[in-house]
Backbone bond lengths (Angstrom), bond angles and torsions (degrees), N, CA, C in turn:
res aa  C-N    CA-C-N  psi(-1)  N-CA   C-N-CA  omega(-1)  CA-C   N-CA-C  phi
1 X - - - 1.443 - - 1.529 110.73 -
2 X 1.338 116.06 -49.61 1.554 115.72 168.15 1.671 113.03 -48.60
3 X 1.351 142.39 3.32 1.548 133.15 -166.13 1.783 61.59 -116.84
4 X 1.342 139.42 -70.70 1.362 125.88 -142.98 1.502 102.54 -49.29
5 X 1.209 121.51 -31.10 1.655 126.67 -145.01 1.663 88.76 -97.49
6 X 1.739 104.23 -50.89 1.534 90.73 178.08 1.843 108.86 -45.25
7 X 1.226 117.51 -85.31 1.447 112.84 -170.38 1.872 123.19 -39.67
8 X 0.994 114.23 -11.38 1.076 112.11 167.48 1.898 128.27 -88.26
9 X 1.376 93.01 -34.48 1.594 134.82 -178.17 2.732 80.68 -60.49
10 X 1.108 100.04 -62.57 1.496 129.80 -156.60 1.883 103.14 -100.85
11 X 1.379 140.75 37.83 1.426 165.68 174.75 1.152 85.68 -52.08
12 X 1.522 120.40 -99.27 1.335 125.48 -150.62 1.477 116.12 -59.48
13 X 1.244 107.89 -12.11 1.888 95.01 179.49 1.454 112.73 -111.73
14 X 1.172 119.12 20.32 1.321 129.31 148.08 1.742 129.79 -121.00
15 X 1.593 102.71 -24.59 1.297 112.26 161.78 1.840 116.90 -50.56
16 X 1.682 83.12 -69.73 2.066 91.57 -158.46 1.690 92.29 -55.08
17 X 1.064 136.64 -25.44 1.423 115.23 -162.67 1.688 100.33 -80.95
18 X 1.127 111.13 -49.69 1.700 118.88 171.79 1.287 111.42 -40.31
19 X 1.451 116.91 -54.19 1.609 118.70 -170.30 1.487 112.34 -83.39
20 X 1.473 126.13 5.77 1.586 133.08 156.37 1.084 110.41 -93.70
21 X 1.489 136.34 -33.32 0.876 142.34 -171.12 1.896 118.28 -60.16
22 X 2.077 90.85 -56.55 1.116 95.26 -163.08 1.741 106.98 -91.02
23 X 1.682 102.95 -5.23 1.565 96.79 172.53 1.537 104.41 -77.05
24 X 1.003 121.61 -36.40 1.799 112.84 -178.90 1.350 109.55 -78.00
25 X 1.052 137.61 -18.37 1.695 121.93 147.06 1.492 108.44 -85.02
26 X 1.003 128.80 -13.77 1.596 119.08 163.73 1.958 103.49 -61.11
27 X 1.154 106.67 -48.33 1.364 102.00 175.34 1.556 117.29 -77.68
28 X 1.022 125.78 -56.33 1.287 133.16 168.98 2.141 108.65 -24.10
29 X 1.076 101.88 -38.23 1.493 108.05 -157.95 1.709 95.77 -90.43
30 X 1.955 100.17 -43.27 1.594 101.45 171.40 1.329 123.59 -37.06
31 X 1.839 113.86 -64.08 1.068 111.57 166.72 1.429 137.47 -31.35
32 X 1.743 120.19 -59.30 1.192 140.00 -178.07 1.458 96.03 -62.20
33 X 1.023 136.17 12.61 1.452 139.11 144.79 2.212 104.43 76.02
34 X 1.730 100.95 26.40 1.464 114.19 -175.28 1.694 99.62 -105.87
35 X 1.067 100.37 81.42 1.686 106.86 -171.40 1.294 114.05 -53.70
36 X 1.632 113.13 -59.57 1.555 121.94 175.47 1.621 110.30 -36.06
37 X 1.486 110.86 -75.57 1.874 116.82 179.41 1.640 97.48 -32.06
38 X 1.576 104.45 -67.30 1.497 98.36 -168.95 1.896 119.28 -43.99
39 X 1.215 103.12 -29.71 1.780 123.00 -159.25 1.752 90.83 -79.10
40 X 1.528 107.41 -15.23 1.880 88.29 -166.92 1.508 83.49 -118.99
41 X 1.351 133.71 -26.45 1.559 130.96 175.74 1.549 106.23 -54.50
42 X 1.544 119.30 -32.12 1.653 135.45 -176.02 1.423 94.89 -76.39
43 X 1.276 134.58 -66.49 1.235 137.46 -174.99 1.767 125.83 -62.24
44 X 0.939 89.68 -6.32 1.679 102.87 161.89 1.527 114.76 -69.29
45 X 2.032 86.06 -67.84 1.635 104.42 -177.08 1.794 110.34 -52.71
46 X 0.895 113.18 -31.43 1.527 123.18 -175.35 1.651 103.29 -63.70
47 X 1.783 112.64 -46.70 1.251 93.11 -179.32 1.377 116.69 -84.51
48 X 1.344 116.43 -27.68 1.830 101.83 165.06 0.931 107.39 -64.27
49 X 1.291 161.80 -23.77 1.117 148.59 -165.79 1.389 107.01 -73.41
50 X 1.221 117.58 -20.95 1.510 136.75 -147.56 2.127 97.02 -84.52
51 X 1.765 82.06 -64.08 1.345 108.02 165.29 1.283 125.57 -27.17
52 X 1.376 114.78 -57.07 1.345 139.34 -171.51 1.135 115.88 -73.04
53 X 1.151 125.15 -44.84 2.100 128.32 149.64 1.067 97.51 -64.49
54 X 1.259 140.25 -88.34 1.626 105.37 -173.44 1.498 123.67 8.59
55 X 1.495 79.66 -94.73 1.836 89.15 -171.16 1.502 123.51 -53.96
56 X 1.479 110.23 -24.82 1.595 110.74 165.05 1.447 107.00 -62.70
57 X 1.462 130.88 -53.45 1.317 128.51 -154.46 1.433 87.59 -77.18
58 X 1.196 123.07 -41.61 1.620 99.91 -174.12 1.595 132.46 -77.01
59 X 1.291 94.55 -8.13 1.843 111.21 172.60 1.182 116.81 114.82
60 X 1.066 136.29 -8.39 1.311 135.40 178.03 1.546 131.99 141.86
61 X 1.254 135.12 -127.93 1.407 131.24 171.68 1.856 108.33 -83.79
62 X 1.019 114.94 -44.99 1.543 129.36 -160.80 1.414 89.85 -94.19
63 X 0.885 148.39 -44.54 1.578 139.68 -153.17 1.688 104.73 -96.99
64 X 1.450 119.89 -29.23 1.300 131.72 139.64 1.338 129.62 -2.65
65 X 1.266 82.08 -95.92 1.687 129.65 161.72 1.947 112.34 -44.17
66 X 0.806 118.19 -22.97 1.221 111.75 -166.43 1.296 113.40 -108.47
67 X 2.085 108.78 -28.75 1.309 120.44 -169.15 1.839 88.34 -82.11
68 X 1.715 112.22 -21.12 1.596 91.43 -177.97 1.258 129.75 -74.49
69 X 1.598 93.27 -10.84 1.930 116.56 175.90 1.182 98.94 -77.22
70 X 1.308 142.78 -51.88 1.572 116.48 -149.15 1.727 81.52 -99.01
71 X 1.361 154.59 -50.24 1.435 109.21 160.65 1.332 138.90 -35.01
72 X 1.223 103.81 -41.46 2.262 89.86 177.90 1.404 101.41 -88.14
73 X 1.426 128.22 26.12 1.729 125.70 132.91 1.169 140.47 -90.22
């Protein structure tokens, strides 16, 4: 449970690099006219992206973290 809390606690510095990553091979692949690669390179970025509001809407590292405690109560 402490690795879940770390990465959640720590979003943005594993998110934003993932979600640049996989949108520029999401595009990269668009072009090369490989829709599928591109379709799961997009669906990556979609879920960090996802991640990343999360943790904004919830406030930050601690407020995160806390809204994931009083759900798994």
């Amino acid at each position: 449970m402490d690795l879940i809390f770390f990465l959640i606690r720590y979003t943005p510095f594993w998110s934003l690099p993932i979600l640049l990553i996989a949108m520029y091979f999401s595009y990269i692949y668009w072009i090369k006219d490989i829709r599928v690669i591109s379709l799961g390179f997009g669906l990556i970025a979609f879920i960090s992206l996802s991640f990343l509001a999360y943790w904004i809407f919830a406030g930050g590292p601690d407020a995160s973290v806390q809204q994931i405690l009083q759900f798994q109560q």
